[in-house]
N, CA, C and O atoms as a MOPAC input file, in Angstrom:
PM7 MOZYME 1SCF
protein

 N    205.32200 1   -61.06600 1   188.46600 1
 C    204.24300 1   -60.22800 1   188.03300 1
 C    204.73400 1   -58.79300 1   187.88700 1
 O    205.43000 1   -58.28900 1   188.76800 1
 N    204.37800 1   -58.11700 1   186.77100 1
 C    204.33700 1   -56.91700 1   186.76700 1
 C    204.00100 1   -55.84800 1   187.67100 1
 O    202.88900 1   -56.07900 1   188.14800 1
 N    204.53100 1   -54.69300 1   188.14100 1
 C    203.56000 1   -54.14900 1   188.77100 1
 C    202.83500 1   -52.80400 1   187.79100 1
 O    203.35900 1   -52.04900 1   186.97200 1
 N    201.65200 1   -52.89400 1   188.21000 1
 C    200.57200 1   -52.25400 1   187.48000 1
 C    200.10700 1   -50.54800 1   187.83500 1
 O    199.37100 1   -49.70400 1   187.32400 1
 N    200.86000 1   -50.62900 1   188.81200 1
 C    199.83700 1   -49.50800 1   189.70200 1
 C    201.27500 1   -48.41300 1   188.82300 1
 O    200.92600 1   -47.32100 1   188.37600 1
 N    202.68100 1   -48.82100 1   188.68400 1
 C    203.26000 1   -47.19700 1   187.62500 1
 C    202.90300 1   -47.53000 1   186.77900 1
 O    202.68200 1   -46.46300 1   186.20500 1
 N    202.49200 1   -48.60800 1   185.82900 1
 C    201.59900 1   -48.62200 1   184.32300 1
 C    200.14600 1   -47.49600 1   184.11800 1
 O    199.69900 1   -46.77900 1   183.22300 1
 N    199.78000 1   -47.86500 1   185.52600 1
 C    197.96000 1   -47.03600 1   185.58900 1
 C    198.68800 1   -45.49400 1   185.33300 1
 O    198.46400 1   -44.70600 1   184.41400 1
 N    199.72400 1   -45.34800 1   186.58800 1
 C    200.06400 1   -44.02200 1   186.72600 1
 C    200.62100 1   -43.43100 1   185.88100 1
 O    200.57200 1   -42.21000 1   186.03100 1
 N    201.30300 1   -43.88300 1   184.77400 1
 C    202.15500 1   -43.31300 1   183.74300 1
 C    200.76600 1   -43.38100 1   182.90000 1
 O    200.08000 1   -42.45300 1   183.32800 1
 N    200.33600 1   -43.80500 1   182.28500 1
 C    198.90300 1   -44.09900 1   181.24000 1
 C    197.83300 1   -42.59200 1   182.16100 1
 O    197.05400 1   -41.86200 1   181.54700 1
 N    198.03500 1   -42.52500 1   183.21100 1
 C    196.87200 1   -41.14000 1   183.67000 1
 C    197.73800 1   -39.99000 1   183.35700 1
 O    197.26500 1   -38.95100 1   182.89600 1
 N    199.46200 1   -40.20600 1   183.68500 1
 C    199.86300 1   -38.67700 1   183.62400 1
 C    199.81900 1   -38.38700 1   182.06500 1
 O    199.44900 1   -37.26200 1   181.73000 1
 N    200.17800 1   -39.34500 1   181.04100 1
 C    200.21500 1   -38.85000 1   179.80500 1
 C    199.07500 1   -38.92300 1   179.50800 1
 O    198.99600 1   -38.04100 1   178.65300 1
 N    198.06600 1   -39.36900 1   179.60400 1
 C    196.48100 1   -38.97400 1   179.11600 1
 C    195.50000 1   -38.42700 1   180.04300 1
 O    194.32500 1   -38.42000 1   179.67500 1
 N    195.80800 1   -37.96000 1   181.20900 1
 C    195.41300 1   -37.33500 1   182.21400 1
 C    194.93400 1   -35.78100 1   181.68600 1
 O    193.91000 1   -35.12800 1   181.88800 1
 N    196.07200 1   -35.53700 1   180.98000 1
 C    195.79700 1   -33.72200 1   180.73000 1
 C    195.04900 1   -33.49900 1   179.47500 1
 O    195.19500 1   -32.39700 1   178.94600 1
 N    194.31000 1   -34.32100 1   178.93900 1
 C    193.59900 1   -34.16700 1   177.46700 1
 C    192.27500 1   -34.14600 1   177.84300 1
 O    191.74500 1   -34.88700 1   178.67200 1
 N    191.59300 1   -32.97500 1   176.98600 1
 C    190.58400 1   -32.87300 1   176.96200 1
 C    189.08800 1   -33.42800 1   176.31400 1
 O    188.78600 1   -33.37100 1   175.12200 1
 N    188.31300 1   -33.93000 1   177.32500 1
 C    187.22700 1   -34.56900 1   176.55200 1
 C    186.68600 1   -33.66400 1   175.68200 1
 O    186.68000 1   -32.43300 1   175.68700 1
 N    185.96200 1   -34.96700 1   174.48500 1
 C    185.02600 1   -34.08100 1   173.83200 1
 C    184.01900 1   -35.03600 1   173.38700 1
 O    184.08000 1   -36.25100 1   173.57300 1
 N    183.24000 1   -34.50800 1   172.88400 1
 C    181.63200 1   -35.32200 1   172.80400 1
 C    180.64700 1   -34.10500 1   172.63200 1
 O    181.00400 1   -33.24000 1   171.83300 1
 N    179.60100 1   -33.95800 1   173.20500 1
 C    178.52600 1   -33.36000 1   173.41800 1
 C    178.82800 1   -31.92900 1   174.64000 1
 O    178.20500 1   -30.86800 1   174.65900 1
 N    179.73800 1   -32.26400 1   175.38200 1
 C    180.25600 1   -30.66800 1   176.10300 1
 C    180.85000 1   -29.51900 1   175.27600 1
 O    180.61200 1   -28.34000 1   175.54100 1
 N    181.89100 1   -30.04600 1   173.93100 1
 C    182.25000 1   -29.06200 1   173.19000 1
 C    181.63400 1   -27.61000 1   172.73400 1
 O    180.86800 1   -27.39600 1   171.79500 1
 N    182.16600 1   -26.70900 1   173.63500 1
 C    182.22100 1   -25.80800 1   173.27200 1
 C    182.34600 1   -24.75600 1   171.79500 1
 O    183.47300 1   -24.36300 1   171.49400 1
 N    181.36500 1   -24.41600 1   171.08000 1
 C    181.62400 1   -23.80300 1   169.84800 1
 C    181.43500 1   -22.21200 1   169.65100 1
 O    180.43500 1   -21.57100 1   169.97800 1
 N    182.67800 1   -21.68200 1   169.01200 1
 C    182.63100 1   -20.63400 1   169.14300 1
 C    181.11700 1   -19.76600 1   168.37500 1
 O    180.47900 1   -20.10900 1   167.37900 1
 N    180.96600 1   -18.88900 1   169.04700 1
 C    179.62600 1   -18.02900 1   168.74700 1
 C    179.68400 1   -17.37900 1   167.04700 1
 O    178.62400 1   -17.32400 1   166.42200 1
 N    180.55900 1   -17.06500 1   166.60800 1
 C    181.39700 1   -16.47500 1   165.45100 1
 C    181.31000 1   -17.69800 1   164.09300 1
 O    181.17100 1   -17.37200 1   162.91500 1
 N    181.41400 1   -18.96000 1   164.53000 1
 C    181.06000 1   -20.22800 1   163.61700 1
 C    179.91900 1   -20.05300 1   163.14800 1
 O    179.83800 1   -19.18100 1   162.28300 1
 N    178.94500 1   -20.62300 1   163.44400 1
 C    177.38300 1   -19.96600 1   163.00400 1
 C    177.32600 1   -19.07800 1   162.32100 1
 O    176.86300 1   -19.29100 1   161.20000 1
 N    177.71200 1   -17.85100 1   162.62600 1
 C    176.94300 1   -16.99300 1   161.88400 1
 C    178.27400 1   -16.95700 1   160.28300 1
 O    177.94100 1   -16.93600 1   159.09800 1
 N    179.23600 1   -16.96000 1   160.65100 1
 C    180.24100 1   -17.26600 1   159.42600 1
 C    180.00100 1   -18.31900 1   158.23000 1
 O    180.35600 1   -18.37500 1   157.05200 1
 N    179.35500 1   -18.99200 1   158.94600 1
 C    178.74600 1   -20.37100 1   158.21500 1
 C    177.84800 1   -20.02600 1   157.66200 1
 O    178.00600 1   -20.24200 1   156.46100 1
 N    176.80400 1   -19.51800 1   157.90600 1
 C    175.30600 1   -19.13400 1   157.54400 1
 C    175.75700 1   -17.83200 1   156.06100 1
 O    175.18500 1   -17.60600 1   154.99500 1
 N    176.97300 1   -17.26100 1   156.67300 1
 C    177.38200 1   -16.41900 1   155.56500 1
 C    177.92900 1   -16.79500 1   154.59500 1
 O    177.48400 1   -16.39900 1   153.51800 1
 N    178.80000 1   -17.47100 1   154.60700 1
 C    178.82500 1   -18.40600 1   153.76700 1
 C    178.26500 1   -19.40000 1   152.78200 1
 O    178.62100 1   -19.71700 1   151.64700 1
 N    177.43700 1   -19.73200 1   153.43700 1
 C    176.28700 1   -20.69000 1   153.18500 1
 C    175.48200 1   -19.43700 1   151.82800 1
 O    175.22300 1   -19.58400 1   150.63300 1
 N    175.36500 1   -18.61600 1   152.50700 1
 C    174.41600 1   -17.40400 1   151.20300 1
 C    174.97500 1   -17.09400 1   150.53200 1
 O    174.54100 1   -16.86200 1   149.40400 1
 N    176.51500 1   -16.89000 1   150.94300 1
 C    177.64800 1   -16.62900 1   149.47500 1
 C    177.29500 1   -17.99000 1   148.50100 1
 O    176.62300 1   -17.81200 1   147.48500 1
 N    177.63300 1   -18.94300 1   148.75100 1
 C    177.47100 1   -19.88900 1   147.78700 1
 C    176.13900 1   -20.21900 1   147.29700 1
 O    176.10100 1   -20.93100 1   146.29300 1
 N    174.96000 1   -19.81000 1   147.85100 1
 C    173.90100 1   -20.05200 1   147.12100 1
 C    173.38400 1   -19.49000 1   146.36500 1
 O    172.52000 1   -19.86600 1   145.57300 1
 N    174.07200 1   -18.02200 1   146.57600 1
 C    173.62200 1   -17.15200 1   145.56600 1
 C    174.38600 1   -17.37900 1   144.13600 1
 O    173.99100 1   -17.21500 1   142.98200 1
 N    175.39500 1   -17.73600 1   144.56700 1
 C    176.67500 1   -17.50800 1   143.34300 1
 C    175.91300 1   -18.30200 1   142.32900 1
 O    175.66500 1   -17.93200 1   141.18100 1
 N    175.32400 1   -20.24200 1   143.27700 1
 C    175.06400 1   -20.93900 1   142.45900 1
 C    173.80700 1   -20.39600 1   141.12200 1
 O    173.85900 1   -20.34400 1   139.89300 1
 N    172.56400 1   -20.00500 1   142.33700 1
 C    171.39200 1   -19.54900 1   141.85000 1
 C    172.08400 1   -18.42700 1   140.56900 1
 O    171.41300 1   -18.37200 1   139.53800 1
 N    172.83300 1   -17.92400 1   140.59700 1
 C    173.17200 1   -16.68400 1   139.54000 1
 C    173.46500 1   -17.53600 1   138.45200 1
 O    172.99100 1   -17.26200 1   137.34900 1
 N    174.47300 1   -18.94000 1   138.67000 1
 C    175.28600 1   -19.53600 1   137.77300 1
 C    174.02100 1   -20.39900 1   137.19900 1
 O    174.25300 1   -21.16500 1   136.26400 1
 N    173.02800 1   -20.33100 1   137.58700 1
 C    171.60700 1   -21.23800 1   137.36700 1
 C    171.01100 1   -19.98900 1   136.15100 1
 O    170.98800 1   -20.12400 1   134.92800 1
 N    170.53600 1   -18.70600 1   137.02100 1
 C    170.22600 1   -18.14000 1   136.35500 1
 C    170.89300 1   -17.43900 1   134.71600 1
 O    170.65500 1   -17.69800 1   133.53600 1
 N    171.49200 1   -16.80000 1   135.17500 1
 C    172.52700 1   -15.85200 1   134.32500 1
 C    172.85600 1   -16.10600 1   132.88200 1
 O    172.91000 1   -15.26700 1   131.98400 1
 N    173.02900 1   -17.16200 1   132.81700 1
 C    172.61400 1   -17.82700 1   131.12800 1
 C    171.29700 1   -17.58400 1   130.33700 1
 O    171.15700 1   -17.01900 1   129.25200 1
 N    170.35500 1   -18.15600 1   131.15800 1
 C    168.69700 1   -17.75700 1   130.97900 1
 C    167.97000 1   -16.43700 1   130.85800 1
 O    166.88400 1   -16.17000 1   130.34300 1
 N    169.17900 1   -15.42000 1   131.69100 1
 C    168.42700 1   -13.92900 1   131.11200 1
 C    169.78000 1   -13.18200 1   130.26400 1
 O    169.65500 1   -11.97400 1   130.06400 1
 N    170.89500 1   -13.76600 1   129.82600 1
 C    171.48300 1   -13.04600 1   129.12000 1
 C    170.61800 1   -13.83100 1   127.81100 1
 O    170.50000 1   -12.99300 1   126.91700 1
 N    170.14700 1   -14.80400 1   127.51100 1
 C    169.46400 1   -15.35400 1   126.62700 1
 C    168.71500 1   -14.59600 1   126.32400 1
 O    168.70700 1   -14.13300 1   125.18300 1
 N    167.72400 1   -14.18300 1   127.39900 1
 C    166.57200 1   -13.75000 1   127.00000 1
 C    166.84000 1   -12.27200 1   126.47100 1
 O    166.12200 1   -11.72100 1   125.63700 1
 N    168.07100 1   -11.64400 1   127.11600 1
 C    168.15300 1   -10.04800 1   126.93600 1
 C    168.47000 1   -10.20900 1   125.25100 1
 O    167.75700 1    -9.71400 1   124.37800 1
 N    169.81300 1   -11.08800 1   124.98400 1
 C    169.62900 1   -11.12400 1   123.36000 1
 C    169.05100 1   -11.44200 1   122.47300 1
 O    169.27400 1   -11.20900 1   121.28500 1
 N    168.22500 1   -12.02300 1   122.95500 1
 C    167.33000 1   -12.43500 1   121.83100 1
 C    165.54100 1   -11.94200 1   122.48800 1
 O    164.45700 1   -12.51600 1   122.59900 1
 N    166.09000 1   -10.58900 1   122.78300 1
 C    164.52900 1    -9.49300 1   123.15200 1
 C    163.57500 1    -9.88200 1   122.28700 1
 O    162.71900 1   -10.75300 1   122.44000 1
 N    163.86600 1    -8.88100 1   120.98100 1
 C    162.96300 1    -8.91000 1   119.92300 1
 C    162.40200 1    -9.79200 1   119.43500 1
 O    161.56800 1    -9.49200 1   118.58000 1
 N    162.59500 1   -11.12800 1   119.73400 1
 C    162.30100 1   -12.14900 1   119.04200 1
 C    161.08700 1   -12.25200 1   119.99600 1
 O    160.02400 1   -12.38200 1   119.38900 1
 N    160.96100 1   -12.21700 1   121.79100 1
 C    159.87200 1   -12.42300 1   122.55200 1
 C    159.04400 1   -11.46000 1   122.56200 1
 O    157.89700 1   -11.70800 1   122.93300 1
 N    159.47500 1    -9.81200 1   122.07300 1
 C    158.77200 1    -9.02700 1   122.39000 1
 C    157.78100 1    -8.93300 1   120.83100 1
 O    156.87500 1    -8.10200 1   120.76400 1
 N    157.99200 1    -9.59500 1   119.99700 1
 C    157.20600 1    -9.50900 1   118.77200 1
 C    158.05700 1    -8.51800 1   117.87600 1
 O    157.22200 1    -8.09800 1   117.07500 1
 N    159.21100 1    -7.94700 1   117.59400 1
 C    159.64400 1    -7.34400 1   117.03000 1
 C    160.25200 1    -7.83800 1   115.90500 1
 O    160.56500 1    -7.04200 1   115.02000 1
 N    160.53200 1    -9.30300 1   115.74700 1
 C    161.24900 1   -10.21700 1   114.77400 1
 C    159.59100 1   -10.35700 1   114.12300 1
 O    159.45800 1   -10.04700 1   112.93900 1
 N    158.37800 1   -10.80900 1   114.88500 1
 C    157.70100 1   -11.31800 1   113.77000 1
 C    157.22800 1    -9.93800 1   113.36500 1
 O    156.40300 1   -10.33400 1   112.54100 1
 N    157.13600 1    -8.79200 1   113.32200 1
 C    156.95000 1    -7.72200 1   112.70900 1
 C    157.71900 1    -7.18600 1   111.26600 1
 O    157.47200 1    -6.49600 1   110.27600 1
 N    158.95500 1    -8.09600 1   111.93100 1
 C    159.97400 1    -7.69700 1   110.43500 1
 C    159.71800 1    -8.60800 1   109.53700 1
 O    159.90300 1    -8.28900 1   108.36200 1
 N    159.27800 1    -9.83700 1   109.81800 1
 C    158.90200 1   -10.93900 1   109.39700 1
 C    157.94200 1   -10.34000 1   108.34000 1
 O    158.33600 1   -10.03300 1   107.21500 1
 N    156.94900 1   -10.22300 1   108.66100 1
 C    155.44200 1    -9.64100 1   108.25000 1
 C    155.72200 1    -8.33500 1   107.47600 1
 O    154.87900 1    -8.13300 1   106.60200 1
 N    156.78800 1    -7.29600 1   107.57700 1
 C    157.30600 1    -6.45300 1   106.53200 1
 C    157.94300 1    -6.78000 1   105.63400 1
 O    157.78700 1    -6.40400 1   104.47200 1
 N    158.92600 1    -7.68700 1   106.12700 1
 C    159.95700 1    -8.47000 1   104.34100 1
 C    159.09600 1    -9.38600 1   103.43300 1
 O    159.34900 1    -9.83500 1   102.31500 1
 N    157.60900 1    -9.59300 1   104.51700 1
 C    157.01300 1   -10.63500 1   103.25800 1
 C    155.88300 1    -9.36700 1   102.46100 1
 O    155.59300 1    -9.52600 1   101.27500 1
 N    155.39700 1    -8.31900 1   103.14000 1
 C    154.63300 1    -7.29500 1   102.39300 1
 C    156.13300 1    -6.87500 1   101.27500 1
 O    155.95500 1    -6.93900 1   100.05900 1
 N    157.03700 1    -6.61000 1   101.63200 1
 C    157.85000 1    -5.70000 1   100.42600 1
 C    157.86700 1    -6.96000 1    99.68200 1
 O    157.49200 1    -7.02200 1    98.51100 1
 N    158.29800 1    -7.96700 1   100.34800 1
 C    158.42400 1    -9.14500 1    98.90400 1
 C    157.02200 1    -9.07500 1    98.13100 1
 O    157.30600 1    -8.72300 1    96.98600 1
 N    156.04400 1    -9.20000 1    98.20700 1
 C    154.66400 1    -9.23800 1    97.87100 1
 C    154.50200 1    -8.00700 1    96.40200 1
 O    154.07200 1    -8.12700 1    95.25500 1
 N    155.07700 1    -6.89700 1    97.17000 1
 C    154.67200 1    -5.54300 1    96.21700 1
 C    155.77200 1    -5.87300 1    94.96300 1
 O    155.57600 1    -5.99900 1    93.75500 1
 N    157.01900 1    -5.95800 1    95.77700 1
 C    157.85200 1    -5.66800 1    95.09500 1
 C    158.06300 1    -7.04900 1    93.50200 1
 O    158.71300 1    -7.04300 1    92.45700 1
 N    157.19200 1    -7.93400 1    94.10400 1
 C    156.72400 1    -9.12100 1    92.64600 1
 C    155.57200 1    -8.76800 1    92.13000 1
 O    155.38600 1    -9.21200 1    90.99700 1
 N    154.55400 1    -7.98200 1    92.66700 1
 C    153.60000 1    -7.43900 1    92.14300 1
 C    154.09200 1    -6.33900 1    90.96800 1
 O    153.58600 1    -6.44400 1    89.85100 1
 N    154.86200 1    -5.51900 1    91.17100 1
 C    155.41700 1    -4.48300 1    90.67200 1
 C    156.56500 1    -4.97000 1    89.27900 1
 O    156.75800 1    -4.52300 1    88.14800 1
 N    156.96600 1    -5.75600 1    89.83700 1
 C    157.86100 1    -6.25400 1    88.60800 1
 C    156.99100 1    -7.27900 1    87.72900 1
 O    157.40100 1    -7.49600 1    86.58900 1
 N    155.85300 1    -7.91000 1    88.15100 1
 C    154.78000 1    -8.67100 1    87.19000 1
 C    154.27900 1    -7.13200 1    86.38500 1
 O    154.41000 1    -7.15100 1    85.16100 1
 N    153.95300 1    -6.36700 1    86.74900 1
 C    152.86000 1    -5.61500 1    85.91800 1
 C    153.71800 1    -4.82300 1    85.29600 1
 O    153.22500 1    -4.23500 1    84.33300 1
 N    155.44300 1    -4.48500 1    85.63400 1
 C    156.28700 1    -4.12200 1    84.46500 1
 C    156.16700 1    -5.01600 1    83.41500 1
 O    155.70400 1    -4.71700 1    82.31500 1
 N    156.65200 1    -6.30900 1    83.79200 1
 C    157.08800 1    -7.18900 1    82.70200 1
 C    155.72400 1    -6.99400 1    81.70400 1
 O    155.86500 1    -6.76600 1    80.50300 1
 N    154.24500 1    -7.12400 1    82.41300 1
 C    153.13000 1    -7.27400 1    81.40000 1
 C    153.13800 1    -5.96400 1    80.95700 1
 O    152.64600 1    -5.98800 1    79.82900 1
 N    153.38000 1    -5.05800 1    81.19900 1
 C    153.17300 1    -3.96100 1    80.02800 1
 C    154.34400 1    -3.71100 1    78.82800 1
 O    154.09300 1    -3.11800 1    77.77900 1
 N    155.90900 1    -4.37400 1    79.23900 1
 C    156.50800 1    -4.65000 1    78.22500 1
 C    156.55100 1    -5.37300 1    77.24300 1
 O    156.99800 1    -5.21100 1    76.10700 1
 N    155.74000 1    -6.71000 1    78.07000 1
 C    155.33400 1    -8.18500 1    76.65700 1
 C    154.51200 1    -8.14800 1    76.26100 1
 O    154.41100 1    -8.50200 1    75.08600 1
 N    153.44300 1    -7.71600 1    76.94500 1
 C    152.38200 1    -7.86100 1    76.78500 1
 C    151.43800 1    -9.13000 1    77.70700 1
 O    152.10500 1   -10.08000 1    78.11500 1
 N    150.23000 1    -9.12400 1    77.95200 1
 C    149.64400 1   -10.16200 1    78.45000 1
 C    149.85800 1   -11.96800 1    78.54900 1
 O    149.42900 1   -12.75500 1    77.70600 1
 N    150.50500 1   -12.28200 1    79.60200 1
 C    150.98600 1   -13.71600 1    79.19000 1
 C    149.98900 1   -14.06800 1    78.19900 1
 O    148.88900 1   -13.52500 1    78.09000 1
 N    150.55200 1   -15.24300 1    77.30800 1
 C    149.48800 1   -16.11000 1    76.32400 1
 C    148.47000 1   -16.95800 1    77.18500 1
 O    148.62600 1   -17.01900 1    78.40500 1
 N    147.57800 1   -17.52000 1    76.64900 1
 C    146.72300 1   -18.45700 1    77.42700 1
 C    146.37600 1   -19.55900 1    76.27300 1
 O    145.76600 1   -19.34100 1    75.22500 1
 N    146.87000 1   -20.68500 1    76.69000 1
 C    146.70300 1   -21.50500 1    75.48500 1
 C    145.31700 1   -22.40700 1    76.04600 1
 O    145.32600 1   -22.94900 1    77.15100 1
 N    144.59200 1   -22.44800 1    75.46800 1
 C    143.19000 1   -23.69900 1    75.25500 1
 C    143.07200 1   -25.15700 1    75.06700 1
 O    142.58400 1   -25.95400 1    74.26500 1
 N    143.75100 1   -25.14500 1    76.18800 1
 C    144.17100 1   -26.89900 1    75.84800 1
 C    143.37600 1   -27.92600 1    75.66800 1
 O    143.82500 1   -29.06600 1    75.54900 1
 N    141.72200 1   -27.56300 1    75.61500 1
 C    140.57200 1   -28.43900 1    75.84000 1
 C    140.30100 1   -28.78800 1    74.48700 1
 O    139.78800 1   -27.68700 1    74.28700 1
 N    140.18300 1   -29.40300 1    73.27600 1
 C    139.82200 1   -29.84500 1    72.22100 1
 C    138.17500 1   -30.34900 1    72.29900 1
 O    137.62900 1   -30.83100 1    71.30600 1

C-alpha cells in the first residue's frame, strides 16, 4: 500500500498557499466607478453615432423644413406665370389675335 499521509501533505503544501475565491472576493473601490465611466463614455459616443446623422440632415437640408424651399417654389412658379403671360401678349400684339376657327357647321 501506498502511503497517503506525504500524498495529503505534498497536495496541502502546493495548494495550501492559494487563495480562495467565490463570494469573499474583494473588489477594488476604483472598479465601479471606472466602469460606470466608462459605461457613459460609450453610451454617449453610441447615442451621438445614433444621433449625428439625423441633425447634420436636418441642419442641411434647413430650408426645406423651415418653409424656405416651398417659398422659392411659389416664386419660380409666379415668375414662370408672368413671364408666359408677358411673352403671350408680346407675341399677340406682333401677330395679331390667335385665329378662332368655327368648327360647328
Amino acid at each position: 500500500m501506498a502511503d497517503t499521509s506525504t500524498n495529503s501533505a505534498s497536495f496541502n503544501r502546493f495548494f495550501g498557499n492559494t487563495k480562495r475565491f467565490g463570494l469573499n472576493v474583494k473588489v477594488n473601490v476604483d472598479v465601479p466607478r471606472r466602469s460606470l465611466q466608462e459605461i457613459q463614455k460609450t453610451a454617449t459616443k453610441e447615442a451621438q453615432q445614433i444621433v449625428n446623422p439625423f441633425s447634420n440632415f436636418l441642419a442641411s437640408n434647413e430650408d426645406v423644413f423651415n418653409g424656405n424651399v416651398q417659398r422659392e417654389i411659389i416664386k419660380t412658379q409666379n415668375q414662370l406665370f408672368n413671364t408666359t403671360m408677358i411673352l403671350n401678349d408680346a407675341e399677340e400684339r406682333v401677330n395679331g389675335k390667335a385665329p378662332r376657327f368655327d368648327a360647328s357647321f
